[in-house]
mmCIF file of the N, C-alpha and C atoms, coordinates in Angstrom:
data_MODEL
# 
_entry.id   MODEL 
# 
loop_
_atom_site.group_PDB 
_atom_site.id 
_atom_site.type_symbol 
_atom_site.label_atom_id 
_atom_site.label_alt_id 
_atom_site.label_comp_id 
_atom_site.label_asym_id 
_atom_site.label_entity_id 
_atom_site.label_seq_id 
_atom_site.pdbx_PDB_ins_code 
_atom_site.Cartn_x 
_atom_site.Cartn_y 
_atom_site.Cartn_z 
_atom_site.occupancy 
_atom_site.B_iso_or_equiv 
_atom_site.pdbx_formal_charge 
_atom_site.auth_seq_id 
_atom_site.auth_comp_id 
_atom_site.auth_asym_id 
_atom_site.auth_atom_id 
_atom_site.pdbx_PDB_model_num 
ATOM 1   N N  . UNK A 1 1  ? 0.837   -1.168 0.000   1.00 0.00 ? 1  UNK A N  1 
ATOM 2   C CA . UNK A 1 1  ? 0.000   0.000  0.000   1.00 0.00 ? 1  UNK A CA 1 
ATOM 3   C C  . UNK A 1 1  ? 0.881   1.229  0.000   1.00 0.00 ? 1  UNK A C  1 
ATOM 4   N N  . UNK A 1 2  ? 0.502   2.345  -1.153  1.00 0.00 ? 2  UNK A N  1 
ATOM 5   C CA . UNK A 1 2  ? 1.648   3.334  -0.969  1.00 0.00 ? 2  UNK A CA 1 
ATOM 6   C C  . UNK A 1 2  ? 1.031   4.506  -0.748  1.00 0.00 ? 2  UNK A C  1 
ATOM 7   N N  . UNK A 1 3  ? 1.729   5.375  0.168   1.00 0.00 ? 3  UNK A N  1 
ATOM 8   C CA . UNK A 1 3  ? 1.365   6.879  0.846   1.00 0.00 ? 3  UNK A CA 1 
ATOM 9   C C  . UNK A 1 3  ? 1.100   7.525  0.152   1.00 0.00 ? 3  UNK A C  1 
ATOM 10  N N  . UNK A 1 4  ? -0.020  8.528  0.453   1.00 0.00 ? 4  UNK A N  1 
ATOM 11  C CA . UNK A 1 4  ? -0.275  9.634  -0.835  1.00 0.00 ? 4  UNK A CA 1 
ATOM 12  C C  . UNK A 1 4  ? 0.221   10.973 0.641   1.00 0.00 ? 4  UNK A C  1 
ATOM 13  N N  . UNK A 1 5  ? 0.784   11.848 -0.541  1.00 0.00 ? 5  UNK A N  1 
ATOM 14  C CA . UNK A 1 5  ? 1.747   12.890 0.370   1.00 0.00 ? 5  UNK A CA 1 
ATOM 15  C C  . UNK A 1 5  ? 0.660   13.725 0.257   1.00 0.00 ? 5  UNK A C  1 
ATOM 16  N N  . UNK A 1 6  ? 0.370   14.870 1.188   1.00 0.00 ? 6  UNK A N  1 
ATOM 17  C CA . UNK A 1 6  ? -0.619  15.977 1.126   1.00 0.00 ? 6  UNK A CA 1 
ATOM 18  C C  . UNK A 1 6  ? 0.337   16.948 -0.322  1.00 0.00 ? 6  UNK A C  1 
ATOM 19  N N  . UNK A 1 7  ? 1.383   17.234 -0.525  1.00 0.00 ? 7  UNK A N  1 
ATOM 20  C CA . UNK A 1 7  ? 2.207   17.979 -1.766  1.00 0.00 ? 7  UNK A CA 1 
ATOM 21  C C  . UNK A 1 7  ? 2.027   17.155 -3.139  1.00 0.00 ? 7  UNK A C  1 
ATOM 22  N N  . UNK A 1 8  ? 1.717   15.869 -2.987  1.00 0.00 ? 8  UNK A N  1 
ATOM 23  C CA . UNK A 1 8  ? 1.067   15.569 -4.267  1.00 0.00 ? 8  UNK A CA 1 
ATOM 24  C C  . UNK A 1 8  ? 0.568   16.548 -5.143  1.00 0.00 ? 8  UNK A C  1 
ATOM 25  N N  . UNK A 1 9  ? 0.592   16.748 -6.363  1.00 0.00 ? 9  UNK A N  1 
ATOM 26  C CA . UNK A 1 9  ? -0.515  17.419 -7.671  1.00 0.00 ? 9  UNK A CA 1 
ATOM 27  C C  . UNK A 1 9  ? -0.626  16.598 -8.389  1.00 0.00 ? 9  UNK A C  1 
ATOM 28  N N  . UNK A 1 10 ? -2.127  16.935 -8.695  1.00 0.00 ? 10 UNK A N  1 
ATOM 29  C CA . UNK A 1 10 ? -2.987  15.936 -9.455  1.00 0.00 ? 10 UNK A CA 1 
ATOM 30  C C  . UNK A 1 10 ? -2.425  16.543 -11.090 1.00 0.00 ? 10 UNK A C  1 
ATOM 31  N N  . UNK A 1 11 ? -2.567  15.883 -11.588 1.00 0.00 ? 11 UNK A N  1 
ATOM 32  C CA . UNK A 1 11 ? -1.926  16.325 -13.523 1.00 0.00 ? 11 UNK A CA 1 
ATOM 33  C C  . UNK A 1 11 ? -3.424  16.066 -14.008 1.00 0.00 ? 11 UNK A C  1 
ATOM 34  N N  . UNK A 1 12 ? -4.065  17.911 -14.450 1.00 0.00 ? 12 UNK A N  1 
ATOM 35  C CA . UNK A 1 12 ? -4.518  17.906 -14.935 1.00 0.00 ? 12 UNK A CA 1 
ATOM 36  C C  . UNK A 1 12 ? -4.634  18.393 -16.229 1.00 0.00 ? 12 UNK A C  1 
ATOM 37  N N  . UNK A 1 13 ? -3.496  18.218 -16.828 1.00 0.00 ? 13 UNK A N  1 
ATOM 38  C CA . UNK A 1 13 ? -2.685  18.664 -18.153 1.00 0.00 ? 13 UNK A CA 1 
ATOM 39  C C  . UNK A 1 13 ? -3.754  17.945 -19.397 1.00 0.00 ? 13 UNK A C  1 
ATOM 40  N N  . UNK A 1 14 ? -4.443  16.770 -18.866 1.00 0.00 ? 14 UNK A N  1 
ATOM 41  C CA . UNK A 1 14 ? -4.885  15.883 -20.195 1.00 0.00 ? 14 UNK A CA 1 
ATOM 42  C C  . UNK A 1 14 ? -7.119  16.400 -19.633 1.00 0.00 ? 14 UNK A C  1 
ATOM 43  N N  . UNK A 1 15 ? -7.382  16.820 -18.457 1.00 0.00 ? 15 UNK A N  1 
ATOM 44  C CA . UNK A 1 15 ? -8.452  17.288 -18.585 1.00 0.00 ? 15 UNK A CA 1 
ATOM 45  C C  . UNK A 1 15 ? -9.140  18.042 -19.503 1.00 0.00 ? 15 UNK A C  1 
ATOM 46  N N  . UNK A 1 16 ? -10.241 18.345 -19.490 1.00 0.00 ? 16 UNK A N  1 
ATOM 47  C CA . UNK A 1 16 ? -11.283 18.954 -20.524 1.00 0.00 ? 16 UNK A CA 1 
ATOM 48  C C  . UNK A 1 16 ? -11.108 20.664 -20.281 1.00 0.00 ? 16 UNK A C  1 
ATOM 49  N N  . UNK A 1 17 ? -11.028 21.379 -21.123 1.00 0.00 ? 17 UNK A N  1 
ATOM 50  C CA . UNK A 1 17 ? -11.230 22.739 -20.673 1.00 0.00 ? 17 UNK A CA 1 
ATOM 51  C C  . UNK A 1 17 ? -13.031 23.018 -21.025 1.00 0.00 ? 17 UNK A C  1 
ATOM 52  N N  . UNK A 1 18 ? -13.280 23.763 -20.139 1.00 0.00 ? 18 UNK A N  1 
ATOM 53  C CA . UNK A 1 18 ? -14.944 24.126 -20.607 1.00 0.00 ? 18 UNK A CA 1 
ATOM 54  C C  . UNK A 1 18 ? -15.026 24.904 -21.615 1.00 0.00 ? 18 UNK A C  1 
ATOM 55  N N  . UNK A 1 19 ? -16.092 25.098 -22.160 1.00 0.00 ? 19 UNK A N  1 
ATOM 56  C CA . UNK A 1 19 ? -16.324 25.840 -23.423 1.00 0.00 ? 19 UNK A CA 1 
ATOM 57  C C  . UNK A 1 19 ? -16.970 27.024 -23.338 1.00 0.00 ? 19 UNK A C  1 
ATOM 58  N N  . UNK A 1 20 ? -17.255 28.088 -23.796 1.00 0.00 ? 20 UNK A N  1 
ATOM 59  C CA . UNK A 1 20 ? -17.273 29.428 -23.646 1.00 0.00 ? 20 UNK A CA 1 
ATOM 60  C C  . UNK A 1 20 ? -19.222 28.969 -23.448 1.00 0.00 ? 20 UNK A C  1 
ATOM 61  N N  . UNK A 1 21 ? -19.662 28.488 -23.699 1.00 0.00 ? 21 UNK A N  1 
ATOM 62  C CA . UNK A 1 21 ? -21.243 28.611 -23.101 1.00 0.00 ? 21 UNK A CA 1 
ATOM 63  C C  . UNK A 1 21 ? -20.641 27.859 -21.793 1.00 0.00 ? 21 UNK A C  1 
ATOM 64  N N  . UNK A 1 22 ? -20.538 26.883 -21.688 1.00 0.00 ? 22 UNK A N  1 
ATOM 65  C CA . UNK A 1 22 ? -20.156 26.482 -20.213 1.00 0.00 ? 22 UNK A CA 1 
ATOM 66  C C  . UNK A 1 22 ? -20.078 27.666 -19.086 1.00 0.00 ? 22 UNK A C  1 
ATOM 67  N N  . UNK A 1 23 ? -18.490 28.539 -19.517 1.00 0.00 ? 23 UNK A N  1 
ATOM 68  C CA . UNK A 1 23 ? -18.388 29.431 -18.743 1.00 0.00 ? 23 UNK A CA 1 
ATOM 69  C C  . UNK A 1 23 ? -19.268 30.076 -18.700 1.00 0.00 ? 23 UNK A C  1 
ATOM 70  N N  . UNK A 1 24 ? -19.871 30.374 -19.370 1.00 0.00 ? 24 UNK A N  1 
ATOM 71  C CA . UNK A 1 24 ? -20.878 31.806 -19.939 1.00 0.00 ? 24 UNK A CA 1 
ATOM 72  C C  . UNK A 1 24 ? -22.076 31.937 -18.475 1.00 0.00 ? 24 UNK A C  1 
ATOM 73  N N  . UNK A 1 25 ? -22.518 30.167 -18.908 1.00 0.00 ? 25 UNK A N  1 
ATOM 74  C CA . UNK A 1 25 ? -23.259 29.563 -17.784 1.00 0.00 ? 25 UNK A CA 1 
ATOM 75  C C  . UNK A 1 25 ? -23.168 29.764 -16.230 1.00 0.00 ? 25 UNK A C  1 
ATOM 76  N N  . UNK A 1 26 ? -21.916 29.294 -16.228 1.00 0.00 ? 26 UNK A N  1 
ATOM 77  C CA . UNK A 1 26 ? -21.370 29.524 -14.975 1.00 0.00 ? 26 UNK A CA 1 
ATOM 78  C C  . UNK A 1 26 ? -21.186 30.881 -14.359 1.00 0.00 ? 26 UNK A C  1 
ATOM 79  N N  . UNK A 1 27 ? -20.958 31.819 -14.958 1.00 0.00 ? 27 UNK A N  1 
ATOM 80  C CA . UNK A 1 27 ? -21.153 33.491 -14.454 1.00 0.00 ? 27 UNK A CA 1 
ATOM 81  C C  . UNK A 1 27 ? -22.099 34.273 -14.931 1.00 0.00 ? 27 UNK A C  1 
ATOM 82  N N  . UNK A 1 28 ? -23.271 33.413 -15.248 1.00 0.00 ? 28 UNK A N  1 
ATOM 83  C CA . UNK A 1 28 ? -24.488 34.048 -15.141 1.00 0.00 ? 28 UNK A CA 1 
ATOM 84  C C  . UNK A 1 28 ? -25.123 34.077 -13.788 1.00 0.00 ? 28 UNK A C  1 
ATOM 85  N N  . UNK A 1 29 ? -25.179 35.551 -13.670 1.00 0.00 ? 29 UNK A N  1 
ATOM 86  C CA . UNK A 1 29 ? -25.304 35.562 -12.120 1.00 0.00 ? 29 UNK A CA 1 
ATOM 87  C C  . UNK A 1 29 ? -27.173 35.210 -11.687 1.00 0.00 ? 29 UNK A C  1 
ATOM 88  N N  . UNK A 1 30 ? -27.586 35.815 -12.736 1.00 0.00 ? 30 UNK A N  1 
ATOM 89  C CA . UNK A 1 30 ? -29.320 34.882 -13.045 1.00 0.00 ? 30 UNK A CA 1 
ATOM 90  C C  . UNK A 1 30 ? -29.564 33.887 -12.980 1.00 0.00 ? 30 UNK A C  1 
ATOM 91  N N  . UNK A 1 31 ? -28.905 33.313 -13.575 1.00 0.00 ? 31 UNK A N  1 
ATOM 92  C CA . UNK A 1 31 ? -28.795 31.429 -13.636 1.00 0.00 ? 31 UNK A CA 1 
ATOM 93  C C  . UNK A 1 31 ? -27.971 31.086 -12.389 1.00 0.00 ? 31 UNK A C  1 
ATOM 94  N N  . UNK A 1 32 ? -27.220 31.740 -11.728 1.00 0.00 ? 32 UNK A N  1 
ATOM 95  C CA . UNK A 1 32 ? -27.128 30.665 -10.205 1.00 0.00 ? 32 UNK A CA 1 
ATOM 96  C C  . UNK A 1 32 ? -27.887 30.740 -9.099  1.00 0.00 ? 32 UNK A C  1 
ATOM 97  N N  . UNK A 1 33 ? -28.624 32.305 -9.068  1.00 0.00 ? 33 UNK A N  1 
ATOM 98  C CA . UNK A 1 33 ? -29.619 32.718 -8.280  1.00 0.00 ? 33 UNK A CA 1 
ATOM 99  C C  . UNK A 1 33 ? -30.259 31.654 -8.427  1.00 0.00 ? 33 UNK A C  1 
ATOM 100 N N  . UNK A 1 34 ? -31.360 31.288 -9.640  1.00 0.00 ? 34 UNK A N  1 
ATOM 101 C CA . UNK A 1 34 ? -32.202 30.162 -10.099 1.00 0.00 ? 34 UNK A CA 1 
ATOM 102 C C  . UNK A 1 34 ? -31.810 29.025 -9.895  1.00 0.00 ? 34 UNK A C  1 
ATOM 103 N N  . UNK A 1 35 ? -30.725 28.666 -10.020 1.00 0.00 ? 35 UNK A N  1 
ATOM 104 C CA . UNK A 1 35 ? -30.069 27.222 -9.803  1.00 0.00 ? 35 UNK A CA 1 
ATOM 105 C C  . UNK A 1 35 ? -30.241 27.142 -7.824  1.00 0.00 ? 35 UNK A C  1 
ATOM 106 N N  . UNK A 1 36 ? -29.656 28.405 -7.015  1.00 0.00 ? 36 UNK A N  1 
ATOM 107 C CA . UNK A 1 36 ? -29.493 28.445 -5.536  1.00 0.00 ? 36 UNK A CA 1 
ATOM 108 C C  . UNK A 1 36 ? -30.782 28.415 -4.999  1.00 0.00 ? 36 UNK A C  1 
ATOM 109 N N  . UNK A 1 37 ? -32.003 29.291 -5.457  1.00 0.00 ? 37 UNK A N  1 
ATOM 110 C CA . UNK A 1 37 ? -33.245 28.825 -4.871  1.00 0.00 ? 37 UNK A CA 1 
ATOM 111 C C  . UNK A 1 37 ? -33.992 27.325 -4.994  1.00 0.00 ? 37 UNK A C  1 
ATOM 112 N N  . UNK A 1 38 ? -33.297 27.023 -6.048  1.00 0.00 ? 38 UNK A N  1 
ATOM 113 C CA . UNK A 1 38 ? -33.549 25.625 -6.578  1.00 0.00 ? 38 UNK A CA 1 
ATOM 114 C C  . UNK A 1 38 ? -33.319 24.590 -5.407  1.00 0.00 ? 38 UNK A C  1 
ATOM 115 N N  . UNK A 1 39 ? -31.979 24.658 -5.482  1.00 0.00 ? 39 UNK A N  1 
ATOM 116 C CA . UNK A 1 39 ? -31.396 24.241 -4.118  1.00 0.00 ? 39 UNK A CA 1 
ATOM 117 C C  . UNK A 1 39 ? -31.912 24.159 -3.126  1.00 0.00 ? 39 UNK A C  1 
ATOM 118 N N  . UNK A 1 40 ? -32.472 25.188 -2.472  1.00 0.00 ? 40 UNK A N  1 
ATOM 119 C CA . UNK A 1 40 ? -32.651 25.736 -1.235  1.00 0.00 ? 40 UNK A CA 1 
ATOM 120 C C  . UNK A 1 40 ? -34.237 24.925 -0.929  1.00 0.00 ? 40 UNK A C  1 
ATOM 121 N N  . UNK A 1 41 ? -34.861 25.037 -2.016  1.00 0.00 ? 41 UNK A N  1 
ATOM 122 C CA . UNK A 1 41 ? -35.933 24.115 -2.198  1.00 0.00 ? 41 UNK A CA 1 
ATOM 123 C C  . UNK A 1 41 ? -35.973 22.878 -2.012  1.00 0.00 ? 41 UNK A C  1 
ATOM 124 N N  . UNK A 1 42 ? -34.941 22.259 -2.572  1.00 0.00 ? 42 UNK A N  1 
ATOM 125 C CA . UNK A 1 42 ? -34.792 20.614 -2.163  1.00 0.00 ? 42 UNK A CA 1 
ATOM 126 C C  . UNK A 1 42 ? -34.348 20.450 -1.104  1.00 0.00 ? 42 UNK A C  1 
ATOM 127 N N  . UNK A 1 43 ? -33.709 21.090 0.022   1.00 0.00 ? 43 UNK A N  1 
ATOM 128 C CA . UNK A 1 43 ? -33.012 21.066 0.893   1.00 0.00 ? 43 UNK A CA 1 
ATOM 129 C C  . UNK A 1 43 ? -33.996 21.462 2.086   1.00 0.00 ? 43 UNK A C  1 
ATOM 130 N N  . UNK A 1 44 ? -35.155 22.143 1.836   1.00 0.00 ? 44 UNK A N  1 
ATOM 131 C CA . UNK A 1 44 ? -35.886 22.325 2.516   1.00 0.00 ? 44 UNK A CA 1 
ATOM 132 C C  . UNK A 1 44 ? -37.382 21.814 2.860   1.00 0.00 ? 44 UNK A C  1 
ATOM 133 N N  . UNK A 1 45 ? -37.786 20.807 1.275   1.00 0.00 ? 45 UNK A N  1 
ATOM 134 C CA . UNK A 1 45 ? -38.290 19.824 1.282   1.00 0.00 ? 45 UNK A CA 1 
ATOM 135 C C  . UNK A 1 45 ? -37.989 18.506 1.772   1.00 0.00 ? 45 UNK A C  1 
ATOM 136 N N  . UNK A 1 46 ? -36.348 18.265 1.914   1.00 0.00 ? 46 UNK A N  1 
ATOM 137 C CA . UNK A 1 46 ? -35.710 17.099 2.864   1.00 0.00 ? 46 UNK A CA 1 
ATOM 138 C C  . UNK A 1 46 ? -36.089 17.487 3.987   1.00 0.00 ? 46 UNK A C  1 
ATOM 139 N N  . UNK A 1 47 ? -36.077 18.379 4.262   1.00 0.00 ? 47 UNK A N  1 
ATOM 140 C CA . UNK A 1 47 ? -36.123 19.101 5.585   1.00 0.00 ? 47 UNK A CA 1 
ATOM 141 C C  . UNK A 1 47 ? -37.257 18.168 6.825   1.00 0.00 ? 47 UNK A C  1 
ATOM 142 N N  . UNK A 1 48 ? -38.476 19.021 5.844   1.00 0.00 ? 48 UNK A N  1 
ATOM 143 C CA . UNK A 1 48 ? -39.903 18.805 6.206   1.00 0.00 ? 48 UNK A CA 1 
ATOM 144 C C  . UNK A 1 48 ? -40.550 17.827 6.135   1.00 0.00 ? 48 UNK A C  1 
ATOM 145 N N  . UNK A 1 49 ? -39.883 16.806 5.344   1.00 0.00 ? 49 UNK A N  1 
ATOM 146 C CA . UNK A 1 49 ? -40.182 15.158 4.922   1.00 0.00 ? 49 UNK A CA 1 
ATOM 147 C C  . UNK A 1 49 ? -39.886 14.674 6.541   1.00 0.00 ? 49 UNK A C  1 
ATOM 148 N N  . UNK A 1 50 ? -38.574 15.042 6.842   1.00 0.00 ? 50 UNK A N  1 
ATOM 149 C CA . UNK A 1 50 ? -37.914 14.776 8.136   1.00 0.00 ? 50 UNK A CA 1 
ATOM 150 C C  . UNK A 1 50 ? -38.964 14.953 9.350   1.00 0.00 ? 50 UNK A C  1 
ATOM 151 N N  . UNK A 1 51 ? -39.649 15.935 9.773   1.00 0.00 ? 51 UNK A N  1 
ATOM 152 C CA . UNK A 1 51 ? -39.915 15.965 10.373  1.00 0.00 ? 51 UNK A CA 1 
ATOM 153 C C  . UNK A 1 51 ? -41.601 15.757 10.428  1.00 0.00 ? 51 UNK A C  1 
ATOM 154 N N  . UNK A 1 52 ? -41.769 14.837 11.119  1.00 0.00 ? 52 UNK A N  1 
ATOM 155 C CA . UNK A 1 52 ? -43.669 14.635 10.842  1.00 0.00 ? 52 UNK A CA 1 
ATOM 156 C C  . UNK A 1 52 ? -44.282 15.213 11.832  1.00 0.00 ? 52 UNK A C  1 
# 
């Protein structure tokens, strides 16, 4: 079994770069609002399931 050092780096030289809608996506500050209430919704429907 061999040690993984915390100074390890991962080589992400052969990963995907995102594509300009990707990003685009991603700093749409509209679209994460929508995506975060989204969230906040499922998280708060676990919630209430929880408790009877």
């Amino acid at each position: 079994m061999s040690e993984t050092h915390a100074s390890e780096v991962a080589d992400l030289s052969r990963s995907p770069l995102p594509t300009k809608r990707t990003l685009d996506r991603r700093q749409n500050v509209f679209l994460q609002f929508f995506r975060f209430v989204r969230f906040d919704l499922r998280i708060m429907r676990m919630v209430a399931k929880g408790h009877h």
